[in-house]
MARVOFI-756221 format. One line per 8 residues: for each residue x, y, z of C-alpha. Coordinates in Angstrom, 2 decimals. Layout:
MARVOFI-756221
X/Y/Z; ...
END
This chain:
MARVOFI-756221
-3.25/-3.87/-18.99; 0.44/-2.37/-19.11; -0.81/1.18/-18.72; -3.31/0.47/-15.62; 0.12/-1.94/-13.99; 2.93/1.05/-15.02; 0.24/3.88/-13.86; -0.33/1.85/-10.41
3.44/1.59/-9.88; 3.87/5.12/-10.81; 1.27/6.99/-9.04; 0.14/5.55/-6.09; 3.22/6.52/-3.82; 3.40/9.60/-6.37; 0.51/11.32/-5.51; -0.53/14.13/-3.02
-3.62/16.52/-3.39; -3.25/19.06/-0.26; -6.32/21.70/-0.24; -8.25/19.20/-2.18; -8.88/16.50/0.16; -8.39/16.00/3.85; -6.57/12.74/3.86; -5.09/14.34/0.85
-1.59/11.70/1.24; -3.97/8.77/1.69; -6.89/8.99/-0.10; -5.99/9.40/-3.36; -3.32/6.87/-3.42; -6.09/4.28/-2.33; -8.75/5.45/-4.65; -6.41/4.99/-7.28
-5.29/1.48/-6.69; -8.83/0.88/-6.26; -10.08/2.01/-9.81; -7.24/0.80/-11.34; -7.43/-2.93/-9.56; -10.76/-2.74/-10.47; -10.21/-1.91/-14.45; -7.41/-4.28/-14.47
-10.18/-7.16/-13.32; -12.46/-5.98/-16.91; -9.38/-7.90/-18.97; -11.06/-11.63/-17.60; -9.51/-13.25/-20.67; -6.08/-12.05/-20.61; -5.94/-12.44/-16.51; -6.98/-16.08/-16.91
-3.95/-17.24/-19.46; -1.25/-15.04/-17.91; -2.75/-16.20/-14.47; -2.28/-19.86/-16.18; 0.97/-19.31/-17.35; 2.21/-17.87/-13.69; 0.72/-21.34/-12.47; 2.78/-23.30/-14.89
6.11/-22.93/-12.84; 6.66/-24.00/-9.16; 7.57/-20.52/-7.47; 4.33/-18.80/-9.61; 2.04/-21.50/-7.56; 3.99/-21.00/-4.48; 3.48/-17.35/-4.63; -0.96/-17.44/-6.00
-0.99/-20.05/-3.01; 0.38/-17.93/-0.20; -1.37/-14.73/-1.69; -4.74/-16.78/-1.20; -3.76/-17.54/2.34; -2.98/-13.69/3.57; -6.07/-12.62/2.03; -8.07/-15.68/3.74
-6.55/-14.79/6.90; -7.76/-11.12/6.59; -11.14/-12.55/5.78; -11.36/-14.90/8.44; -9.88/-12.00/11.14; -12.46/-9.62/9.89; -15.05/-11.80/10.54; -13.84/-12.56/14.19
-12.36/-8.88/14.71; -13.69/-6.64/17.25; -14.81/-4.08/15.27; -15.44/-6.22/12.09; -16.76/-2.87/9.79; -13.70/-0.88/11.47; -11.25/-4.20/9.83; -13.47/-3.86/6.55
-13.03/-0.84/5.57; -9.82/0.34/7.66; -8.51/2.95/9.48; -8.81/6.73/8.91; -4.67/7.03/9.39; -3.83/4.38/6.67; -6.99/2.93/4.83; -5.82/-0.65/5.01
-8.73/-2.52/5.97; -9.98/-6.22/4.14; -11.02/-4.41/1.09; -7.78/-2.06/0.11; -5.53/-5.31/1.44; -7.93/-6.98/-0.87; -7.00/-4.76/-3.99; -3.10/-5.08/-2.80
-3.30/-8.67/-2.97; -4.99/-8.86/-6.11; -2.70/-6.42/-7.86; 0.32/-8.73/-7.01; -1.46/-11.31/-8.32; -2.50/-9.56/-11.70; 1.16/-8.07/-12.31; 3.02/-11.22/-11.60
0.66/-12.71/-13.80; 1.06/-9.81/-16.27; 4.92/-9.79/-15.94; 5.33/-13.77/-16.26; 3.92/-13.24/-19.96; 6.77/-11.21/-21.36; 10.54/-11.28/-20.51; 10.98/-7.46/-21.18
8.18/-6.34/-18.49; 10.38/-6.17/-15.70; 12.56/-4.43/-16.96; 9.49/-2.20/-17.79; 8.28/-1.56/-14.24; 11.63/-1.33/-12.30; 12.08/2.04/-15.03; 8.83/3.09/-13.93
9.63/2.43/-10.28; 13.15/4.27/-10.53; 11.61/6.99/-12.67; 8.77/7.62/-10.10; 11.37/7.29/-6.78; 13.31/9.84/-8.78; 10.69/12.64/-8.87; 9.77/12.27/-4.90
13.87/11.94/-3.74; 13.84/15.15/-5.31; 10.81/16.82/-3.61; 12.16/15.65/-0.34; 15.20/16.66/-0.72; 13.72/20.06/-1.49; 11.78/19.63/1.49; 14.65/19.64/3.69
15.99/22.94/2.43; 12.61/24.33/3.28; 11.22/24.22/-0.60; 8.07/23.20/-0.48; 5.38/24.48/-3.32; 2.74/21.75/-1.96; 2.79/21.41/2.21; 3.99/24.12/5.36
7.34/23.27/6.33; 6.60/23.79/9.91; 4.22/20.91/9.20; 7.09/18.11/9.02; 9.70/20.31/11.44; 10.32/19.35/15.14; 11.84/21.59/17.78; 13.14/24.88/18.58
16.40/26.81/17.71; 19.32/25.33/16.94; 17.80/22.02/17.58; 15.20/22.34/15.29; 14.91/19.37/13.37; 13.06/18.68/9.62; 11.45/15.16/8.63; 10.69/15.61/5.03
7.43/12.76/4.48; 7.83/13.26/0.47; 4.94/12.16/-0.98; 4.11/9.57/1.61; 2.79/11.84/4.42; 5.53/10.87/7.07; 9.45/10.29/6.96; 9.41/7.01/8.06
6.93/5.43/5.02; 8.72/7.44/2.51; 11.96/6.78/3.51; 11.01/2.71/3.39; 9.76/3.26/0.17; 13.02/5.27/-1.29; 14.70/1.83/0.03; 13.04/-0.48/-2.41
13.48/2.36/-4.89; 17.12/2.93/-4.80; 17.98/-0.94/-5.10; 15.51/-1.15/-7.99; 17.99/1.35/-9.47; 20.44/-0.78/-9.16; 19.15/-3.30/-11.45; 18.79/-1.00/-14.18
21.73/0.85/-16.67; 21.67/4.19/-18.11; 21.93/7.74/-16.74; 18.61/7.73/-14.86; 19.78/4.72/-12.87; 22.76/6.35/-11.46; 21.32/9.23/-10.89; 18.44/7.76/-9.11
20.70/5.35/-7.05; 22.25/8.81/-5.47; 19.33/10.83/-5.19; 17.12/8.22/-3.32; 19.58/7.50/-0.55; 20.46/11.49/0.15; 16.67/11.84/0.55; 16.94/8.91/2.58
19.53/10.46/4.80; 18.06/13.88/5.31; 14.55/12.46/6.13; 16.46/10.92/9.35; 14.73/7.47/9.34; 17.22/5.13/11.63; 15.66/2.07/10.49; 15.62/2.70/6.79
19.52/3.76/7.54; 19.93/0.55/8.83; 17.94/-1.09/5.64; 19.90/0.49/3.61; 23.38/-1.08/5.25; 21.78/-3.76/5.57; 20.86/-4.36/1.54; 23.95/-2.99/0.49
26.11/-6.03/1.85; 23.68/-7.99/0.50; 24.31/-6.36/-2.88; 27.42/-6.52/-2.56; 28.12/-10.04/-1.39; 25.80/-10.93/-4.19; 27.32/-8.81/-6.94; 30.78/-8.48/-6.06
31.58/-5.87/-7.70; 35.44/-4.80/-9.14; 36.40/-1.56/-6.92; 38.64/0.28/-9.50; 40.47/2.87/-8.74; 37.82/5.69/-9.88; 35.01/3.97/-8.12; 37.01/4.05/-4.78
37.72/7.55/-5.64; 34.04/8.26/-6.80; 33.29/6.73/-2.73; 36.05/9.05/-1.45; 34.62/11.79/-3.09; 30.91/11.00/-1.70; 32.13/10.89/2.09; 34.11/13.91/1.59
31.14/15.82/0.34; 28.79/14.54/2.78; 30.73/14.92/5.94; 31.33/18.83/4.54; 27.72/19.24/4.32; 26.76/17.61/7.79; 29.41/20.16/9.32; 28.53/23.16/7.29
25.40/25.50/8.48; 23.22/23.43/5.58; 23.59/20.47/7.63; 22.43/22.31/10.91; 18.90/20.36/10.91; 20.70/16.83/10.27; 22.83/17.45/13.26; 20.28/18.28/15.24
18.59/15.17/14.17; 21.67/12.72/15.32; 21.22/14.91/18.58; 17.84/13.62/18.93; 18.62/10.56/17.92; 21.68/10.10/20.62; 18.94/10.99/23.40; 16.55/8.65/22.47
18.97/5.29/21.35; 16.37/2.75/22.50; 13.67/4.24/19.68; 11.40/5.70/21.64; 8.71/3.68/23.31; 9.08/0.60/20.52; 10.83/-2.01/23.43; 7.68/-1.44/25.91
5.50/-1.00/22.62; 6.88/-4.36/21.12; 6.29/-6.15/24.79; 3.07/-5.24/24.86; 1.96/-5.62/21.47; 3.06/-9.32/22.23; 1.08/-9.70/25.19; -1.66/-8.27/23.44
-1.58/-10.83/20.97; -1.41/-13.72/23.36; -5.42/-12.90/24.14; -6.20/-14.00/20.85; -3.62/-15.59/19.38; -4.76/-17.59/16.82; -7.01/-14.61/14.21; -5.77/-11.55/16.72
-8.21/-8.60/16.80; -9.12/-8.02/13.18; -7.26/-5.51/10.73; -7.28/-2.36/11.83; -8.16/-2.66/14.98; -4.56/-2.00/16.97; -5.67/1.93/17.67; -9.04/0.70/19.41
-8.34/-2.07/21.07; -4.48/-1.70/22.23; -4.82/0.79/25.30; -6.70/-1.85/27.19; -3.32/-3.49/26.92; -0.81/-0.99/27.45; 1.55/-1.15/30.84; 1.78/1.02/33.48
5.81/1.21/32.74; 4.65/2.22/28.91; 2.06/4.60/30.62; 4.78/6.13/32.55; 7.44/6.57/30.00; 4.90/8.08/27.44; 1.93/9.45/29.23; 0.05/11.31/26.77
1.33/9.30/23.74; -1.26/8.18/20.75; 0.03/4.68/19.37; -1.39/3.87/15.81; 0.47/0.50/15.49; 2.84/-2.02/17.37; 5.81/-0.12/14.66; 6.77/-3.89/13.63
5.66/-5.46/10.51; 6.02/-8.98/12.00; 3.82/-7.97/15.49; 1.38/-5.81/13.53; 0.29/-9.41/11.81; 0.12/-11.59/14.73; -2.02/-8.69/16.58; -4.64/-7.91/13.53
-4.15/-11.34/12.07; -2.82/-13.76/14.75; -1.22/-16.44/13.53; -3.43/-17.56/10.42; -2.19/-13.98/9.13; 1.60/-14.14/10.22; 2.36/-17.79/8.38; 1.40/-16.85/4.95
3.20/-13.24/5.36; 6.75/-15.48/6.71; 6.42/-17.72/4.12; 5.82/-14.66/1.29; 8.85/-13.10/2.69; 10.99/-16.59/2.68; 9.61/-17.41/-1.00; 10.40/-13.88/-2.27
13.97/-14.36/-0.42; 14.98/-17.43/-2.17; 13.72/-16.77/-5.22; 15.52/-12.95/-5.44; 18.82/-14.69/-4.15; 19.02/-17.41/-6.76; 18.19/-14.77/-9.45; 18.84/-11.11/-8.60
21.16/-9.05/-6.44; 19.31/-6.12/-6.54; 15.86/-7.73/-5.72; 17.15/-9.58/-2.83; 18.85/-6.67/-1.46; 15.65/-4.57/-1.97; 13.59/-7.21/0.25; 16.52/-7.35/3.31
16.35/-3.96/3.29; 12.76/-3.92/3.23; 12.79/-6.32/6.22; 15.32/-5.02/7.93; 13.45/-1.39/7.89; 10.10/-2.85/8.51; 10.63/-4.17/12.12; 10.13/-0.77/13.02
7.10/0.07/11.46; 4.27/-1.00/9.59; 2.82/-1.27/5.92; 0.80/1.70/5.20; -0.47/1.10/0.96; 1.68/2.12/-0.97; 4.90/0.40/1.49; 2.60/-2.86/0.81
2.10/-1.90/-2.64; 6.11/-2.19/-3.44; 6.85/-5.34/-0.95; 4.50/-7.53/-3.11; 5.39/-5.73/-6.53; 8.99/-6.96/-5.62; 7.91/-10.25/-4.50; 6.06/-10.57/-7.77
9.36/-9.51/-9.52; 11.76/-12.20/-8.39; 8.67/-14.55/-8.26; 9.08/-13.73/-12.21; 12.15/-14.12/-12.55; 12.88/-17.42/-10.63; 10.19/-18.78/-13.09; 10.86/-20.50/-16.06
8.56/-19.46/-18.97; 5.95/-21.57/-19.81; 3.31/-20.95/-22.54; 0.02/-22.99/-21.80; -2.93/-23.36/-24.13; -5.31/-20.61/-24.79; -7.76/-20.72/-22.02; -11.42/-20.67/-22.91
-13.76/-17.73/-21.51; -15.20/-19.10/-18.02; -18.68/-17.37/-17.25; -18.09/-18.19/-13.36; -14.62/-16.12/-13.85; -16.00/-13.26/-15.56; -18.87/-12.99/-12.80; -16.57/-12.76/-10.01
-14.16/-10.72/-11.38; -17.17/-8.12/-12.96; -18.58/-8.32/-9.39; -14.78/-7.83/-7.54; -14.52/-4.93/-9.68; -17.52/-3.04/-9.27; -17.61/-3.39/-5.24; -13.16/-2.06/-5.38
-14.72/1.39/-7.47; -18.10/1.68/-5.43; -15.70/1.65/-2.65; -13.09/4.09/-3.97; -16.07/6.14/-5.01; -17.42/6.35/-1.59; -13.99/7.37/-0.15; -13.66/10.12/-2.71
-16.79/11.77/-1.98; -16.91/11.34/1.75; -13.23/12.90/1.63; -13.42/15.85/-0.49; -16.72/16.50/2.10; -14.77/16.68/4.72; -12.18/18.60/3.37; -15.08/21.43/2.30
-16.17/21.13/6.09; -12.89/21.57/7.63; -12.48/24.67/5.34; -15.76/25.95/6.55; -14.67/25.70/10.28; -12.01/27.50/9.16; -13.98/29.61/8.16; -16.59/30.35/10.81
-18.95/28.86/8.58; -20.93/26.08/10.99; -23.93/25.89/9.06; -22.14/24.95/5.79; -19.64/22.94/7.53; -22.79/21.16/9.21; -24.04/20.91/5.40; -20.51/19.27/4.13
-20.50/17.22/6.90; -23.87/15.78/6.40; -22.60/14.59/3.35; -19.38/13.14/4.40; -21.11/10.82/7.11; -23.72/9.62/3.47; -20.40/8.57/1.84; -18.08/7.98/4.58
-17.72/3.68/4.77; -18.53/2.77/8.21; -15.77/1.57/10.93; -13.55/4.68/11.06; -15.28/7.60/11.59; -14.34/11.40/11.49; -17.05/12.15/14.52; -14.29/12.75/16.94
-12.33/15.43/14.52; -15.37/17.11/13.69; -16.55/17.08/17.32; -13.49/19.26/18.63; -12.99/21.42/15.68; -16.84/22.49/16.24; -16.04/23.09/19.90; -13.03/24.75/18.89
-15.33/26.63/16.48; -18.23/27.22/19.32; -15.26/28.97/21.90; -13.93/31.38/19.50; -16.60/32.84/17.70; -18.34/36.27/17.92; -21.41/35.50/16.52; -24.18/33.98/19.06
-25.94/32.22/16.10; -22.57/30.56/15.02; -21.70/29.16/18.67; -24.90/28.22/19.44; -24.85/25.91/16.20; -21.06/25.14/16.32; -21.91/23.74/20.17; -25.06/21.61/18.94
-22.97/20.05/16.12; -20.05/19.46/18.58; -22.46/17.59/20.88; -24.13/15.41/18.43; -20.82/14.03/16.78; -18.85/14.06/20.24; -22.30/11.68/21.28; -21.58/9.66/18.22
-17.45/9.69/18.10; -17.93/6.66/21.39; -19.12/4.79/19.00; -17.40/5.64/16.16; -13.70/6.74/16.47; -11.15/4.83/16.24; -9.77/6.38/19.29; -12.65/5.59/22.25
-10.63/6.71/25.26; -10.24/10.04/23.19; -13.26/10.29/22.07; -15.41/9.42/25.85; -12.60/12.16/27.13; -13.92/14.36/24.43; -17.94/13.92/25.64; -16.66/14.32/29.26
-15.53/17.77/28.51; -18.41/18.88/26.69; -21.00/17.81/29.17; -18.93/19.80/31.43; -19.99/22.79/29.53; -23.39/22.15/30.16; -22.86/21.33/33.94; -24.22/17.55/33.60
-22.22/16.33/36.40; -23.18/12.39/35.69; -22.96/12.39/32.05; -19.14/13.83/32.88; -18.38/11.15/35.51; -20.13/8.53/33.31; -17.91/9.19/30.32; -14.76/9.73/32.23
-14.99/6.74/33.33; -15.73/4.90/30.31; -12.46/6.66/28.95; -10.65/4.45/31.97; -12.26/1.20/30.80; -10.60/1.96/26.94; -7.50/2.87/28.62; -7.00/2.04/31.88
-3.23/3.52/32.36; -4.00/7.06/30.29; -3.43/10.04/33.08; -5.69/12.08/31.85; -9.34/10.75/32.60; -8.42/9.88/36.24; -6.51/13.44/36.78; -10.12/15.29/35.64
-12.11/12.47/37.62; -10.42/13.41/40.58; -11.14/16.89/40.64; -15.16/16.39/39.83; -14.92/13.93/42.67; -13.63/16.55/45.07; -16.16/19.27/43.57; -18.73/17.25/44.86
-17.63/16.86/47.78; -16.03/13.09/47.33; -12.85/13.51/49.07; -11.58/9.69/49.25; -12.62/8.86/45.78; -11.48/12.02/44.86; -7.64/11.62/46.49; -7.62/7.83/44.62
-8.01/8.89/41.27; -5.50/11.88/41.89; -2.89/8.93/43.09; -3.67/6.90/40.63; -3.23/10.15/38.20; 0.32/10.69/39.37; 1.26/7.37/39.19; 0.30/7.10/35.54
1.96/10.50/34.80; 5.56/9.59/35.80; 6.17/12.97/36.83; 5.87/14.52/33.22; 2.99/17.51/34.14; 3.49/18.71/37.07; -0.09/19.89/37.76; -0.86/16.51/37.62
1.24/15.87/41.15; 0.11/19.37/42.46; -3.71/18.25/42.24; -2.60/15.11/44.15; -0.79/17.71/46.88; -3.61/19.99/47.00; -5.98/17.39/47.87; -3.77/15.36/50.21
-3.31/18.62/52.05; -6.68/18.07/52.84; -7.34/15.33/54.70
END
């Protein structure tokens, strides 16, 4: 059991596979808490008495009965969600559907359980923890300088010249996730001695700093006076001149030519104080909610379902702008979950609160940092992963031990948990194949290759659980495929495959707006006038205020002839625009011009 918990903790934000699968910094971090959730299920026997045990105090009830009541909410959202096998099986961008924030759930459950049985296993995972933040700090700090043995830099860099900017996404696949997770590492740090803890407790803010993540800046303020109100910790003299030392060195390396690309980056950030489009995302996300306030939409379902809801002033300000998730931890609940799904998370985050402030600095600074960071984005796994680990933690240590009787084998217990398990690996199974699929059919694009990227495919949509499909990704790399090459066999094969799965994407992707846009423009290659108007409008039903579909519908309207439809969608093109492209406007002109 202490292997599959320390292996869990270790590797699941650890690992990356690029070249070997195409969600290569999701994928295998899921299918890995999946398997090992699943093994960890096989010990029935021991779960049952250390699950006792956990019961025996009043914060380890507290914390088994609010875990229940997040993971009925998810149930009972899933059922009502509006694309219930979309909130099953999640998202293609994060994988956190009912059945991975089932295995989440469960694992917090299992390891408290696990860590309420021994004094010294704390102790055990926070090492594991540091040791693990450690080795990614490291790579993303070597990321920043442009070292980079596993991903292209230009992958994670932003800009031009001297304004060029670099967001190093570790092992986490984006700046923002890993830099929230180096938070809960570097206070975890703090609770341990010894030369790895100091060093860690160094290395995981600088990585911190140079991935240029605001809000895990501010987390990390923000759990330091927490730390040290808690602590209160004697300054001596060579720990003020340790501090001295620290700002001395850093402000030398933001003003020498190292520190070009962190410059650049407060540049950036000085243009855009307000966050981007989070204020007129967060407004929205809340009116969004209040349409079904009490279970929201379902899990998931934020990509699909919020562009229906988005304003004309968010339209405006960010015309061509893909939004994956209200970037609020808080507003991500109420709009998947409503509020069956927010109460248990508030009162998860209050119990984990009280219990890390009456017990640990460094926990409870860990989890207002956490908090702090997560109001501007969301839980992707392995984020969720470490916010209930560390609830589990000062769940733990709040408790007092208590050793109950030896519980006696329960044949209902061992069913459910045998039957748990195998549907967690039959699903991680299912992602791995489907995955490493697609990854052999994007290579075979790549290629040139449509008839074996048509075979790869094939297989990916077997495997692939339903809800979030590829269809739409496939569709435009055949097209993309179909345009550029030589061979009359291989376009006339790329464009059939790029048809079928652009037919299929409406009702598959994640994305519908996109994905009816997509059809529009393939139709258009084969001069089907209707289908075109039919699917560009269809993309305005999914997303009313998106430019794009009314710019293109106005100029098929005037090609046949339909100047007064025509000149409505251009208006209604420009007004959605905001003046970002200007051959949006100049359509509007020419066709104004006349009449």
């Amino acid at each position: 059991m202490q292997a599959l918990v320390l292996a869990v903790v270790a590797l699941v934000p650890l690992v990356i596979t690029p070249g070997l699968f195409f969600y290569f910094d999701i994928t295998p971090k899921v299918v890995i808490l999946l398997f090992s959730v699943s093994a960890m299920l096989c010990f029935c026997n021991e779960n049952v008495n250390n699950i006792r045990r956990l019961l025996k105090t009043a914060p380890g009830r507290w914390f088994a009965a609010l875990l229940a009541a997040a993971w009925a909410a998810a149930l009972v959202s899933t059922l009502l969600s509006s694309e219930r096998l979309l909130s099953l099986n999640g998202s293609s961008w994060r994988r956190y559907g009912l059945i991975s924030e089932t295995a989440v759930l469960l694992f917090a459950l299992l390891s408290a359980a696990w860590l309420a049985a021994g004094s010294r296993r704390v102790r055990v995972v926070l090492t594991v923890a540091t040791a693990s933040g450690g080795i990614a700090a490291l790579y993303g700090i070597a990321q920043y300088f442009g070292r980079d043995p596993l991903l292209p830099a230009k992958s994670y860099q932003i800009g031009e010249g001297i304004l060029t900017i670099v967001r190093p996404p570790g092992t986490l696949g984006h700046a923002d996730y890993f830099a929230s997770w180096l938070l809960i590492v570097t206070f975890c740090s703090l609770a341990l001695e010894g030369r790895l803890a100091r060093v860690v407790s160094v290395l995981a803010p600088l990585a911190i700093l140079l991935s240029g993540t605001r809000s895990a800046l501010l987390g990390l303020l923000a759990g330091g006076i927490v730390f040290f109100f808690l602590r209160r910790p004697r300054l001596g003299g060579r720990a003020l001149a340790t501090g001295l030392v620290c700002a001395a060195g850093l402000t030398g390396f933001f003003f020498s030519p190292a520190g070009t690309k962190l410059r650049a980056r407060l540049h950036w950030s000085m243009d855009d104080v307000a966050g981007g489009a989070r204020l007129l995302l967060w407004r929205d996300s809340l009116r969004m909610s209040g349409e079904r306030p009490l279970a929201g939409f379902g899990p998931e379902t934020f990509t699909t379902d919020f562009p229906r809801y988005a304003s004309l002033e968010l339209a405006r300000a960010y015309p061509d702008f893909y939004h994956e998730s209200p970037h609020n931890l808080f507003l991500d609940a109420v709009t998947s979950q409503g509020v069956v799904g927010l109460l248990p998370l508030l009162g998860l985050c209050c119990l984990g609160l009280w219990c890390a402030l009456r017990t640990s600095a460094p926990l409870a600074a860990a989890l207002v940092a956490t908090l702090v960071c997560q109001q501007f984005m969301v839980f992707i796994v392995p984020t969720a992963l470490y916010f209930y680990l560390l609830l589990a933690m000062a769940v733990v240590a709040a408790s007092n031990e208590a050793v109950p009787q030896e519980a006696r084998r329960s044949r209902l217990t061992s069913v459910i948990s045998i039957a748990v398990s195998l549907l967690l690996a039959a699903f991680g199974l299912r992602l791995l194949v489907a995955d490493r699929a697609l990854a052999t059919a994007r290579f075979q694009m790549e290629s040139g290759n449509a008839t074996a990227a048509a075979q790869a495919y094939r297989t990916a949509l077997k495997w692939q659980p339903a809800g979030a499909g590829t269809d739409l990704y496939y569709s435009r790399g055949m097209a993309r495929l179909a345009a550029g090459s030589p061979i009359f066999a291989t376009r006339l094969e790329a464009s059939r495959q790029a048809l079928d799965a652009g037919v299929r994407a409406v009702s598959t992707s994640e994305d519908r707006a996109n994905a009816w846009y997509n059809l529009a423009m393939l139709l258009s290659q084969r001069d089907d006038a209707s289908g075109v108007e039919r699917s560009l409008r269809n993309a305005i039903a999914w997303a009313p205020n998106w430019f794009k579909p009314h710019w293109t519908l106005a100029q098929l309207l005037e090609a046949e002839g339909r100047h007064e439809e025509a000149l409505a969608e251009a208006a209604s093109a420009v007004d959605r625009d905001g003046g970002h492209d200007p051959e949006v406007s100049e359509t509007w002109k020419n066709l104004h011009k006349l009449h």
